[in-house]
Backbone as JSON, one array per atom type, in Angstrom:
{
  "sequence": "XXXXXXXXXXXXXXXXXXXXXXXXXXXXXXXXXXXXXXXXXXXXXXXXXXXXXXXXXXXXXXXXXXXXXXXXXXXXXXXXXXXXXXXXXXXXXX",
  "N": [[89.05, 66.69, 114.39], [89.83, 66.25, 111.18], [92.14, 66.91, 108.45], [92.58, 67.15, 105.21], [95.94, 67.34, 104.05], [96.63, 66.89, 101.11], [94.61, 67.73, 99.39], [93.9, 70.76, 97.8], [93.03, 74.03, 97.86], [92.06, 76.47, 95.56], [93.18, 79.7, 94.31], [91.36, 82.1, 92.73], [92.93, 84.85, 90.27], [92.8, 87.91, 89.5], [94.38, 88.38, 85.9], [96.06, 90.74, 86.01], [96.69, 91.47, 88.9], [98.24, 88.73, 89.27], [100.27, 89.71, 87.94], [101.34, 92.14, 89.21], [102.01, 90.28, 91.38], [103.95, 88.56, 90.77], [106.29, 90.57, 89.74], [107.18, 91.59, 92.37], [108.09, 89.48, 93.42], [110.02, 88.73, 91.8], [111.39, 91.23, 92.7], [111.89, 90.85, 95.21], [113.85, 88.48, 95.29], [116.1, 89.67, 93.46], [116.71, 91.83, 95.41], [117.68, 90.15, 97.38], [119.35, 88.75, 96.69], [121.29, 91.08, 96.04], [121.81, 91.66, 98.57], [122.89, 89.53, 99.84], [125.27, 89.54, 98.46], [126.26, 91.57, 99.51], [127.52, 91.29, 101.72], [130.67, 90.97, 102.2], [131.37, 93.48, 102.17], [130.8, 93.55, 104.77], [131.81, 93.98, 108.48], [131.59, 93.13, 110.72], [130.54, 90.47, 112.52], [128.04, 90.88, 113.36], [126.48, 92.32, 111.56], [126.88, 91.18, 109.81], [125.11, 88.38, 110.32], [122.88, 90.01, 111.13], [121.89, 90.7, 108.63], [122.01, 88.15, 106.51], [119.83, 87.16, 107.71], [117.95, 88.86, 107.03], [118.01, 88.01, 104.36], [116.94, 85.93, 104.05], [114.67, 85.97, 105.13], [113.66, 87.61, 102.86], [113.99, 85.37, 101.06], [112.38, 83.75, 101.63], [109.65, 84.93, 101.69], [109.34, 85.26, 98.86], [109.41, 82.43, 98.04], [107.1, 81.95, 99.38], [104.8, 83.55, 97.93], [105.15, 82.63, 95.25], [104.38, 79.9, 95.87], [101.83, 80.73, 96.32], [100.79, 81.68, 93.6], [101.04, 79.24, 92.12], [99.11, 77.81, 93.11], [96.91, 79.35, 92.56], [94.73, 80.39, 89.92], [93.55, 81.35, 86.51], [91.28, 84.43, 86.8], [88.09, 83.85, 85.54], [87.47, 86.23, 82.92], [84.27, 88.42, 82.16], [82.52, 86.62, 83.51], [79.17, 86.12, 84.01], [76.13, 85.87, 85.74], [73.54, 84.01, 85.34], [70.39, 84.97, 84.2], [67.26, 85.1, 85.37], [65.25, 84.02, 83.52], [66.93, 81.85, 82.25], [67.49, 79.91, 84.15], [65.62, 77.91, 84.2], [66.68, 76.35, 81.7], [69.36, 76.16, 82.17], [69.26, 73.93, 84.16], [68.59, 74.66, 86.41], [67.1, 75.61, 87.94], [63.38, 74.25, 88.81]],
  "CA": [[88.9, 67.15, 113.02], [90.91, 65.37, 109.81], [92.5, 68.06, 107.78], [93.28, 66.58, 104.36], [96.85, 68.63, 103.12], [96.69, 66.78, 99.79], [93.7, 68.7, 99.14], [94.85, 71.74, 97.78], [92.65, 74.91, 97.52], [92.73, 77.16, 94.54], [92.05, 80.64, 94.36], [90.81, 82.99, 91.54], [92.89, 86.17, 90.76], [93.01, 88.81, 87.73], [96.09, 88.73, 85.39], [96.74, 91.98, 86.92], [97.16, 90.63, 90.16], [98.81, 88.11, 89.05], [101.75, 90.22, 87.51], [101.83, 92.59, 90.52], [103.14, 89.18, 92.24], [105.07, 87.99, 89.81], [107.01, 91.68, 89.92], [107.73, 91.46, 93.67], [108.58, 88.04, 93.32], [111.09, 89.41, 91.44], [111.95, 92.34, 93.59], [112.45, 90.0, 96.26], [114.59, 87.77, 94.63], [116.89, 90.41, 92.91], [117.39, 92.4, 96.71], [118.23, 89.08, 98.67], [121.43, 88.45, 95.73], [122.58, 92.33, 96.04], [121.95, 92.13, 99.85], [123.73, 88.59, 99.84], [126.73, 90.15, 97.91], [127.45, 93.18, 100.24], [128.53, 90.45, 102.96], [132.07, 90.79, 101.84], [131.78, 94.37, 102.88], [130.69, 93.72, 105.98], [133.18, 93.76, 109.26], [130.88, 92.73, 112.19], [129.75, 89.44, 112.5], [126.68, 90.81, 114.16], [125.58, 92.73, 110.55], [126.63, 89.59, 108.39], [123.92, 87.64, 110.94], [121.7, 90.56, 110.53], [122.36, 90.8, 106.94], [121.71, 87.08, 106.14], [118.36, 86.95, 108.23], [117.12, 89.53, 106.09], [118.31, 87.51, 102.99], [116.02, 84.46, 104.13], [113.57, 86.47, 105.04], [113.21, 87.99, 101.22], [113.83, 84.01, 99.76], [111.3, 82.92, 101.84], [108.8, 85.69, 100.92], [109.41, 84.86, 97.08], [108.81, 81.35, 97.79], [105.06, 81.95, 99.76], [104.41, 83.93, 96.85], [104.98, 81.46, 94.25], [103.03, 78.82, 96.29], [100.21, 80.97, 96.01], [100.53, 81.98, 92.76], [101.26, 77.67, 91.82], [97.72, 77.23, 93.64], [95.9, 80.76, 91.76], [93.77, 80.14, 88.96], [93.44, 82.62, 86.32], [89.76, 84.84, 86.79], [87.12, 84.19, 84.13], [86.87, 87.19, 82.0], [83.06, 88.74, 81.58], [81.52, 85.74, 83.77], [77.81, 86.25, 84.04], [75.02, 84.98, 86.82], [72.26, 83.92, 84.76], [69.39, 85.39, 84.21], [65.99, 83.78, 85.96], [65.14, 83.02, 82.4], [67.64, 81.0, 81.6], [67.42, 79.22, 84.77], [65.2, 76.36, 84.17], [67.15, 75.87, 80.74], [70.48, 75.51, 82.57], [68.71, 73.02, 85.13], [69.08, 75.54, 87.89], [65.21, 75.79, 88.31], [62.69, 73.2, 88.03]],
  "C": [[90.06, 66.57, 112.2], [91.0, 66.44, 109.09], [93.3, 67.16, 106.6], [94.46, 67.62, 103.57], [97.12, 68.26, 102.13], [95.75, 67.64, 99.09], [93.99, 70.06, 99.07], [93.39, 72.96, 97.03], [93.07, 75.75, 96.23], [91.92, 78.4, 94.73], [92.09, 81.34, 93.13], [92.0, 84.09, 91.35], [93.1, 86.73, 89.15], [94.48, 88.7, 87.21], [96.79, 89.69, 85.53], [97.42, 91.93, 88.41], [98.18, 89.91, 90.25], [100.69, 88.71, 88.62], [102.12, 91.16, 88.32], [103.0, 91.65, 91.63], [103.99, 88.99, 92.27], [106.69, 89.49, 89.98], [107.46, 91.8, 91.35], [108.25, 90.58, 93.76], [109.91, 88.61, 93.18], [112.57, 90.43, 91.78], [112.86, 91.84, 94.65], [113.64, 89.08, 96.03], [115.63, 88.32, 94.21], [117.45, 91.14, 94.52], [118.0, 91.04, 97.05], [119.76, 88.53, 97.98], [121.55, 89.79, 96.16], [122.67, 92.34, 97.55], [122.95, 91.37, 100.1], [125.04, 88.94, 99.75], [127.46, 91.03, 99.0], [127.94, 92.19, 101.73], [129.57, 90.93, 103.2], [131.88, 92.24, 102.3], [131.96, 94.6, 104.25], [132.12, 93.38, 107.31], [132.18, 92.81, 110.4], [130.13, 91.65, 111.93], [128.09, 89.57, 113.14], [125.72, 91.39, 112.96], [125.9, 92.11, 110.21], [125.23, 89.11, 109.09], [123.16, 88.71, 110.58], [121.18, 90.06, 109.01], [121.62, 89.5, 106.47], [119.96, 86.72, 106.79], [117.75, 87.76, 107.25], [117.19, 88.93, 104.85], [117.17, 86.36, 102.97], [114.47, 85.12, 104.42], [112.98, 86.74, 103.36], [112.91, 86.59, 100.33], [112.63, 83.26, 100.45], [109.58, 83.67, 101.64], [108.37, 85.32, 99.54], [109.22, 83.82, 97.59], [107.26, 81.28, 98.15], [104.47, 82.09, 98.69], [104.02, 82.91, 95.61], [104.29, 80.44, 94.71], [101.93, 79.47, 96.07], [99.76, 81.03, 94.8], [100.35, 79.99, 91.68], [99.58, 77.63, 91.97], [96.79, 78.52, 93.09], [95.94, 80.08, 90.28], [93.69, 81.9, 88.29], [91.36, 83.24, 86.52], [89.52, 84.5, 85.54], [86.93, 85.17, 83.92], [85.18, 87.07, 81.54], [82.08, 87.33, 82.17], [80.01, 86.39, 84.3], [77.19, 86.14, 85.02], [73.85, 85.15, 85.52], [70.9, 84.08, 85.16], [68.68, 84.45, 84.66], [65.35, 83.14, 84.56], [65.61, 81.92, 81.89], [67.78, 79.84, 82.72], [67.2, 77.79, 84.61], [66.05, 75.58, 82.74], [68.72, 75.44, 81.34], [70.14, 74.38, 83.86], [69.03, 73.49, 86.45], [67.9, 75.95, 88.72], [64.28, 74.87, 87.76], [60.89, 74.06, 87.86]]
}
């Protein structure tokens, strides 16, 4: 099987959705600096290493995110399925 990764999927989602993301994004991004910071409190090189895994963990969260949201499309508002009438006029029925 050939798997083209230029080919880039897109998906649909509501602007509600969308700013749910965007707000964790956020979340994520804002913890991984105050978690970053409290280093300097730390004594034990075994909670800095904790400490910092959890920091990459959160920046690499916020980045998935934003790839998805890069590759999300906003939803069409009020899209339709057309009626069987209108069928043969949109050339969807001969």
């Amino acid at each position: 099987m050939i798997h083209d990764f230029n080919l880039q999927e897109s998906f649909e989602i509501s602007p509600r959705f969308r700013r749910t993301i965007e707000e964790r994004i956020d979340r994520l991004e804002r913890d991984a600096e105050w978690d970053e910071a409290q280093v300097v409190h730390l004594a034990s090189p075994d909670h800095v290493r904790r400490l910092m895994r959890l920091v990459a963990a959160q920046r690499a969260e916020a980045l998935r995110m934003r790839i998805f949201l890069d590759r999300a499309v906003p939803a069409m508002a009020n899209r339709r399925i057309p009626s069987n009438e209108a069928w043969p006029k949109l050339g969807l029925w001969s």
